[in-house]
C-alpha positions, 0 to 999 in steps of 0.5 A, spaced: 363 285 979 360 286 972 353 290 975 358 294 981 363 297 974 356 299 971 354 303 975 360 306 977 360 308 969 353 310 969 354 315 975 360 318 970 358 325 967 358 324 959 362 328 955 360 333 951 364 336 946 364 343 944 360 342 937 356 338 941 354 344 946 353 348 940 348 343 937 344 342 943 344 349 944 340 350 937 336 345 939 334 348 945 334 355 942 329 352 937 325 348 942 318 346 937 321 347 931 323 341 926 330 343 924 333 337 919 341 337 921 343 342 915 339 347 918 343 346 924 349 347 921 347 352 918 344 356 925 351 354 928 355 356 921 352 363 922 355 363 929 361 363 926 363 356 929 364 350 924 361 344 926 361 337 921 355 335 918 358 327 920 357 330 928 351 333 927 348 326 925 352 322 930 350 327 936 342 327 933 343 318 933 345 319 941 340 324 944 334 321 939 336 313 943 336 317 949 329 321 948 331 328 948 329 329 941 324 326 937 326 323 930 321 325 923 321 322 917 
């Protein structure tokens, strides 16, 4: 029973937020850069658009555990 709600959950789109959109799409826009969460707000700021730097972060945790983008340090 527990296996069967999982993969009900899994076929579920995830929701994406629209500062989530945003992030992905400066992250796309500037594939084989190195940008750090600051230089994402400030490409998103220069948009006109307001994004925290708290969902930056939470949102580069996410895609790095599900290896859409590569963490250096």
């Amino acid at each position: 029973m527990r296996m069967i709600l999982k993969l009900e959950s899994d076929m579920r789109k995830p929701y994406r937020t629209k500062q989530q959109e945003m992030i992905a799409q400066v992250l796309y826009e500037n594939a084989g850069c190195h940008l750090n969460a600051q230089q994402i707000a400030q490409r998103i700021e220069s948009a006109g658009e307001e994004v925290s730097r708290a969902t930056i972060y939470r949102c580069l945790d996410r895609l790095t555990a599900d290896g859409a983008v590569r963490k250096y340090t």
